[in-house]
C-alpha positions as CSV (number, residue, x, y, z in Angstrom):
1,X,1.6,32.5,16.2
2,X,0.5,33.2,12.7
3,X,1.8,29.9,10.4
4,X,4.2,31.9,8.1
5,X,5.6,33.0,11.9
6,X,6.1,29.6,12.8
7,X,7.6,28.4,9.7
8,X,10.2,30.8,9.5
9,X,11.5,30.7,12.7
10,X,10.7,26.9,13.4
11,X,14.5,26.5,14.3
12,X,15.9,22.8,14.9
13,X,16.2,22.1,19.0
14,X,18.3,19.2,19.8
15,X,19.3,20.4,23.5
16,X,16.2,20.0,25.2
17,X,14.9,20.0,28.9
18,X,14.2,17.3,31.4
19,X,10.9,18.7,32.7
20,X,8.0,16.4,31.5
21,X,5.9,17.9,28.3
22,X,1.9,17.2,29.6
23,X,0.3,14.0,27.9
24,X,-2.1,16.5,26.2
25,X,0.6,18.3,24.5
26,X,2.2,15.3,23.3
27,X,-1.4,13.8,21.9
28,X,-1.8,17.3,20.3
29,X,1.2,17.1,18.4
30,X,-0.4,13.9,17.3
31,X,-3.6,14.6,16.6
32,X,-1.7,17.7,14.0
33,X,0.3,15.2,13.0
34,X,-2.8,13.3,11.9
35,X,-4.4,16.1,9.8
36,X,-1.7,15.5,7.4
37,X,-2.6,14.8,3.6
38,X,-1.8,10.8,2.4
39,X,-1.3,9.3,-0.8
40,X,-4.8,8.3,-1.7
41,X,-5.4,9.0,1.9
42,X,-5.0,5.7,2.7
43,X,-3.7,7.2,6.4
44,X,-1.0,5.1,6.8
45,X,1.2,6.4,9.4
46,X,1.5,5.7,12.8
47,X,2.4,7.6,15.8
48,X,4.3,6.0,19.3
49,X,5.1,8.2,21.7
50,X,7.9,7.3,23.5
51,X,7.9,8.2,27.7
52,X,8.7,4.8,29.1
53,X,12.5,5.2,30.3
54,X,13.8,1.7,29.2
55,X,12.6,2.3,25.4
56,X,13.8,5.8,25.9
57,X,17.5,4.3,26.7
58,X,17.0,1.3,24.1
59,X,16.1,4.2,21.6
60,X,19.0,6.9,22.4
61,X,21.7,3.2,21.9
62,X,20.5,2.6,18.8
63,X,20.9,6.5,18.3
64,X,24.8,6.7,19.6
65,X,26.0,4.0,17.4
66,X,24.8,5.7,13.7
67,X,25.4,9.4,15.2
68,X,29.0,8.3,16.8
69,X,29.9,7.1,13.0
70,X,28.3,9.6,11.1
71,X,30.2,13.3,13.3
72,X,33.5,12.0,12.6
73,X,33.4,12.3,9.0
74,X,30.9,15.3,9.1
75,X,33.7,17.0,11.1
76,X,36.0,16.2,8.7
77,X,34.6,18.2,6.1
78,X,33.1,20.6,8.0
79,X,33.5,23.5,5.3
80,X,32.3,21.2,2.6
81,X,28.9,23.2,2.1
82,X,28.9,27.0,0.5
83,X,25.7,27.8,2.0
84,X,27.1,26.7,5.7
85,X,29.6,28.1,6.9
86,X,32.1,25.9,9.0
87,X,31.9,27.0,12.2
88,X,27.8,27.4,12.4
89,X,27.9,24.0,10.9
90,X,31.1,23.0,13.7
91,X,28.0,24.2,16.1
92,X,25.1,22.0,14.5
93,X,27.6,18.8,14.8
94,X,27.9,19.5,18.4
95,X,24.6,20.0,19.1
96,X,23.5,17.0,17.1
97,X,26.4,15.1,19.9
98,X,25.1,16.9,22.9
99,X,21.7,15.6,21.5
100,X,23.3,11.6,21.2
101,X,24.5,12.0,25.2
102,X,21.1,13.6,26.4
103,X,18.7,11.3,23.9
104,X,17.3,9.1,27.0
105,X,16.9,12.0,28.9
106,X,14.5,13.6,26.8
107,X,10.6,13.8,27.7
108,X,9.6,12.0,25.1
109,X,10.3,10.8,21.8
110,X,7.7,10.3,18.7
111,X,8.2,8.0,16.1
112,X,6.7,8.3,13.1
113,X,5.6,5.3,11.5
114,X,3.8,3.5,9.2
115,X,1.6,1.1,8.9
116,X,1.0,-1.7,5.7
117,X,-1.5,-3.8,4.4
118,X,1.5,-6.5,3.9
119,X,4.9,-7.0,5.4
120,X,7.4,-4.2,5.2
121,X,10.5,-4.4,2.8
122,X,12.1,-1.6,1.1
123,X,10.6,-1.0,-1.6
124,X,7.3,-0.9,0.3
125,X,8.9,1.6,2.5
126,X,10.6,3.8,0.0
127,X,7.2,4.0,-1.7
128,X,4.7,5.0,1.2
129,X,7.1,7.6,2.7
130,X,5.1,10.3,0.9
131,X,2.3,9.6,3.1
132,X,4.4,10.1,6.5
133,X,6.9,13.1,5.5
134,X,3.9,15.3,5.8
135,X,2.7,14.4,9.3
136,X,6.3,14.9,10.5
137,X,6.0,18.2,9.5
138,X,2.7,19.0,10.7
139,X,4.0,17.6,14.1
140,X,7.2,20.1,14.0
141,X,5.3,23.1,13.1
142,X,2.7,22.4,16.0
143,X,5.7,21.6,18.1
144,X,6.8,25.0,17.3
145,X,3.8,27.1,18.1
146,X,3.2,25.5,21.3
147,X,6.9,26.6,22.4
148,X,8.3,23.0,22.4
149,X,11.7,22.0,20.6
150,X,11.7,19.3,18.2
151,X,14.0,17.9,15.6
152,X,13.6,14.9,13.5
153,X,16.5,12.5,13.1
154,X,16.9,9.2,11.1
155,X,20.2,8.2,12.1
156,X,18.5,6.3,14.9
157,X,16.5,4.1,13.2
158,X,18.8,2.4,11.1
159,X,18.8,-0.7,12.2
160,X,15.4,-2.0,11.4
161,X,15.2,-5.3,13.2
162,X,16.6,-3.7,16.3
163,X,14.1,-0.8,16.2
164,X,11.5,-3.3,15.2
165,X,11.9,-5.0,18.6
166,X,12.9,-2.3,20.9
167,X,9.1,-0.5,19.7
168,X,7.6,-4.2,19.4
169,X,6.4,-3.6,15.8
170,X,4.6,-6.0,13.9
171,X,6.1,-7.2,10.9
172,X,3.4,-4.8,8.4
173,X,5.1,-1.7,10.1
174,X,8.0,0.4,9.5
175,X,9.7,3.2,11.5
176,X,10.4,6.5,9.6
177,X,11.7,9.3,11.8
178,X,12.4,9.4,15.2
179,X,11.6,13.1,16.9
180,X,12.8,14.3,20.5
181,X,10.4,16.2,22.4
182,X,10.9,19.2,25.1
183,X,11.2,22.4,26.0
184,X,14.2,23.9,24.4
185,X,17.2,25.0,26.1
186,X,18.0,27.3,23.8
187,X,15.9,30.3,22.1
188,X,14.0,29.9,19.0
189,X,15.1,32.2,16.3
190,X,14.8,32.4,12.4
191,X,15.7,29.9,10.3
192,X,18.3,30.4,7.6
193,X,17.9,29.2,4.0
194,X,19.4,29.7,0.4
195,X,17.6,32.7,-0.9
196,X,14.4,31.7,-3.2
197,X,16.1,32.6,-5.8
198,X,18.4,30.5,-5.9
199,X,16.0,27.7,-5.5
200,X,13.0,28.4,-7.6
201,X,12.4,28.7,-11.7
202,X,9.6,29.3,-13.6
203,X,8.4,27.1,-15.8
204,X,11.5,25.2,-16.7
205,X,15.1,24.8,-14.6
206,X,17.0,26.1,-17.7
């Protein structure tokens, strides 16, 4: 696929299948992941790939309990956004629960992390996250063009200490995004956005 292909139709797959993604895929999405720019390219970030299924299920209950408090209210105010309408968003929220139930089943899941020269607090984290955003989306575009689904989530990582031990991270390292790997369920398909226009100025905003 041509890369303006696979950016505008690099569609979010939560509902992913069971059947094993090969080791070499997973390390390609890595190594793309990798090529990614860095502030003063220190090359912070750090890549686990998750396959083992007691981390998987460690992982996916960390996951339920942010996700189970987040779709309530979401639901709530389902028509809240102009540029999403309510019942493809009512669709989303269901596929980010279907996601929640099925999250240990998944093939694998890649967190992206990072790695300091000092322990991690938040400022530290809030900081460096310009040198890991990138990689995550070098990881979903290369996702994309080999045919695998991927979305990335933070609701699972919001307990720090808990994800700290579940991925046995040393105290210098911090977990960004959490990303669930597979071959999709569903079929790819452009993505919809607010039209540039309605995004972009030149020069000034006003």
């Amino acid at each position: 696929m041509g890369i303006f292909d696979v950016m505008f139709n690099c569609r979010a797959m939560r509902r992913l299948d069971t059947k094993p993604v090969p080791a070499e895929l997973l390390i390609k999405l890595v190594a793309s992941a990798n090529q990614a720019p860095s502030g003063s390219n220190m090359q912070i970030a750090r890549w686990i790939v998750v396959t083992d299924e007691d981390v998987k299920k460690k992982l996916a209950d960390l996951n339920r309990q942010s996700v189970e408090s987040y779709i309530g209210p979401q639901r709530a105010q389902a028509d809240a956004m102009s540029h999403h309408p309510k019942a493809k968003r009512l669709r989303m929220l269901d596929a980010v629960a279907w996601q929640m139930e099925h999250m240990h089943e998944m093939p694998a899941i890649v967190i992206a992390c990072a790695e300091f020269e000092s322990t991690a607090n938040e400022t530290l984290i809030a900081q460096k996250s310009g040198s890991i955003w990138p990689g995550v989306q070098n990881l979903l575009l290369a996702a994309r063009a080999l045919e695998l689904g991927a979305t990335p989530t933070t609701l699972g990582l919001k307990d720090r200490s808990a994800v700290a031990d579940t991925l046995k991270l040393p105290s210098t390292m911090a977990a960004y995004c959490l990303i669930p790997i597979g071959y999709p369920l569903g079929r790819f398909g452009p993505v919809t956005r607010r039209p540039v226009e309605k995004v972009m100025r030149w020069n000034v905003w006003s």
